[in-house]
NUPA-774490 format. One record per residue (C-alpha): x, y negated, z. Coordinates in Angstrom, 2 decimals, decimal comma. Last residue first. Example, Ala and Ser with C-alpha at 12.3 -4.5 7.8 and 13.67 -1.06 7.14 Angstrom:
REM residues 2
<atom c1="13,67" c2="1,06" c3="7,14"/>
<atom c1="12,30" c2="4,50" c3="7,80"/>
REM end
This chain:
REM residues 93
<atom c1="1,88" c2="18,74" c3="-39,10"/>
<atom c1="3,35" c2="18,99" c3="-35,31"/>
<atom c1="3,71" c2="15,43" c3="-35,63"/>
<atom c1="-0,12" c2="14,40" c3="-36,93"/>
<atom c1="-1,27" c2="16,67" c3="-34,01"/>
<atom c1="1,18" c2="15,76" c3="-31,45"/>
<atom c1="-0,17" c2="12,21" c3="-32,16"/>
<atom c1="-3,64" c2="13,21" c3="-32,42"/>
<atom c1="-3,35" c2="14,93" c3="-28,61"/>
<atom c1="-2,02" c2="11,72" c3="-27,21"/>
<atom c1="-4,54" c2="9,64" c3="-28,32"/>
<atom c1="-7,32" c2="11,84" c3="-26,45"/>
<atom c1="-4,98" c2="12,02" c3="-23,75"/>
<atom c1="-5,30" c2="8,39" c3="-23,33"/>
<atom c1="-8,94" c2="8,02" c3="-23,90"/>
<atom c1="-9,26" c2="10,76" c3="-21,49"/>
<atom c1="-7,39" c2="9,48" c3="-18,86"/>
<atom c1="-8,87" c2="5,94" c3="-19,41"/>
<atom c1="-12,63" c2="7,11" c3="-19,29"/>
<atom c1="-11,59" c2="8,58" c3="-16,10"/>
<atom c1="-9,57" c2="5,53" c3="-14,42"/>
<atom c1="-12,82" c2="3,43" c3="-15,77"/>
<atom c1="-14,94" c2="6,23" c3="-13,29"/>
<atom c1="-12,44" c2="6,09" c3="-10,28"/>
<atom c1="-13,05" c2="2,54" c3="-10,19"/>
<atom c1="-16,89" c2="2,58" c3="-10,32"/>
<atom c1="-16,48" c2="5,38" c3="-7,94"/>
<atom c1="-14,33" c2="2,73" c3="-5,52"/>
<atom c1="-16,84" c2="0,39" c3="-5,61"/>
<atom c1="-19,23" c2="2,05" c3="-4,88"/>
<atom c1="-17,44" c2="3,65" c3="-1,59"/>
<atom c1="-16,67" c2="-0,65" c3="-0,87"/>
<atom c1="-20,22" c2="-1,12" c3="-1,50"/>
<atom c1="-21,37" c2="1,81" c3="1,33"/>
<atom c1="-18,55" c2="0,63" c3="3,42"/>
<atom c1="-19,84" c2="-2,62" c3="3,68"/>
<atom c1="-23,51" c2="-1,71" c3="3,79"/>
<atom c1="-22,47" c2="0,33" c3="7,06"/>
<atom c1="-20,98" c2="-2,51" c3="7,85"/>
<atom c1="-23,72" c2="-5,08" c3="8,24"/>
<atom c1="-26,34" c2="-2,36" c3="8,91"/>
<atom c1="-24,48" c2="-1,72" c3="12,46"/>
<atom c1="-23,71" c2="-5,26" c3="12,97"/>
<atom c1="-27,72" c2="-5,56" c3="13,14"/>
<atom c1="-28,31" c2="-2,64" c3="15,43"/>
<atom c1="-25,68" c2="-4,10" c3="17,15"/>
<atom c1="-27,50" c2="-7,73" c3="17,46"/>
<atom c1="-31,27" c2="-5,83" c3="18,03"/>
<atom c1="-29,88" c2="-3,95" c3="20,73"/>
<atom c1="-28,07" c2="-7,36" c3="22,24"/>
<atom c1="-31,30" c2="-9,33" c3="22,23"/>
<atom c1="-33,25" c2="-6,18" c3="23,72"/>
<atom c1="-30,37" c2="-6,67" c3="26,58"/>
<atom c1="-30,81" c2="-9,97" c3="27,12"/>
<atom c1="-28,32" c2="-12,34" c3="25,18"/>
<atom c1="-25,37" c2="-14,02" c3="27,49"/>
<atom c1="-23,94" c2="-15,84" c3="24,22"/>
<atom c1="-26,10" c2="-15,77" c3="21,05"/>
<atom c1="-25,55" c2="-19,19" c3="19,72"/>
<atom c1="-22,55" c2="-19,42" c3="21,64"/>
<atom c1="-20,06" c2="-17,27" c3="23,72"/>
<atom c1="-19,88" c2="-13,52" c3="22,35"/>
<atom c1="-16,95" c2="-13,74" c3="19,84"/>
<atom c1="-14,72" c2="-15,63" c3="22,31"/>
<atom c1="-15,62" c2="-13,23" c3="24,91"/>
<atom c1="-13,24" c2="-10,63" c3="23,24"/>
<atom c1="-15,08" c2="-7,47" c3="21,36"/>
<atom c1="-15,63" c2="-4,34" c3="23,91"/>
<atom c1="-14,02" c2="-1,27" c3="22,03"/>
<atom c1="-15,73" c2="1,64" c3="23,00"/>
<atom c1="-17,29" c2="2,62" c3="19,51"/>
<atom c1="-13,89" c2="2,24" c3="17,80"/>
<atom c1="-13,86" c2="5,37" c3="19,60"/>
<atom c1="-12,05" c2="7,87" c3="16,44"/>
<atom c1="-11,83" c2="5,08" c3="13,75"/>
<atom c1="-13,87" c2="3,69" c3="10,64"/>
<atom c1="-12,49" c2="2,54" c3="7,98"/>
<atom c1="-10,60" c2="-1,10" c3="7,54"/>
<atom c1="-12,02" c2="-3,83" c3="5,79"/>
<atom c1="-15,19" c2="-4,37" c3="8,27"/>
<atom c1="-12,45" c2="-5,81" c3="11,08"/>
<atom c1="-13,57" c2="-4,90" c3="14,28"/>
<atom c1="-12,57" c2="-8,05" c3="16,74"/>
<atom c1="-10,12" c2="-8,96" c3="19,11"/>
<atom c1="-9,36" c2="-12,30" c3="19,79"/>
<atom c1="-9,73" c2="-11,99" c3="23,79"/>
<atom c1="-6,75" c2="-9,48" c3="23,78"/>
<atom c1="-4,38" c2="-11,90" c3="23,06"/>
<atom c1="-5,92" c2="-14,53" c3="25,65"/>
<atom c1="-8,05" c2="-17,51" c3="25,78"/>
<atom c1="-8,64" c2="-19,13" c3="29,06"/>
<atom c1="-11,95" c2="-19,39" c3="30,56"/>
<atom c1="-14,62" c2="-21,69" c3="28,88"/>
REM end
């Protein structure tokens, strides 16, 4: 194995968004030696393709999640003003 270095240990990290030429980062050679290390090149298609769909259905349940959130923070607000309006109400009478 060669030597490991800092910028050997990079990888793209599914938890944060997308950035402008994230596409042009080449991962260390840590993350390529293995099970699928020196793949031909319809290997490697196939293995982004795959990496593709694996965080692109990431994002897409991080996005639901994030509705679903937005959603209880509705039902909240309204709850909550909901309350607030009968107290001015019973106040103001």
């Amino acid at each position: 194995f060669p030597e490991l270095e800092d910028k050997d240990l990079y990888t793209t990290d599914v938890n944060e968004p997308h950035q402008l030429r994230d596409g042009s980062k080449v991962e260390g050679w840590i993350w390529r030696i293995g099970k699928y290390g020196n793949p031909s090149p319809e290997e490697q298609a196939q293995m982004s393709l795959d990496v593709q769909w694996f965080r692109a259905r990431a994002d897409m349940e991080r996005w639901q999640e994030e509705v679903e959130i937005l959603a209880q923070e509705f039902r909240r607000s309204i709850k909550g003003f909901t309350k607030m309006r009968d107290v001015w109400t019973s106040l103001a009478q």
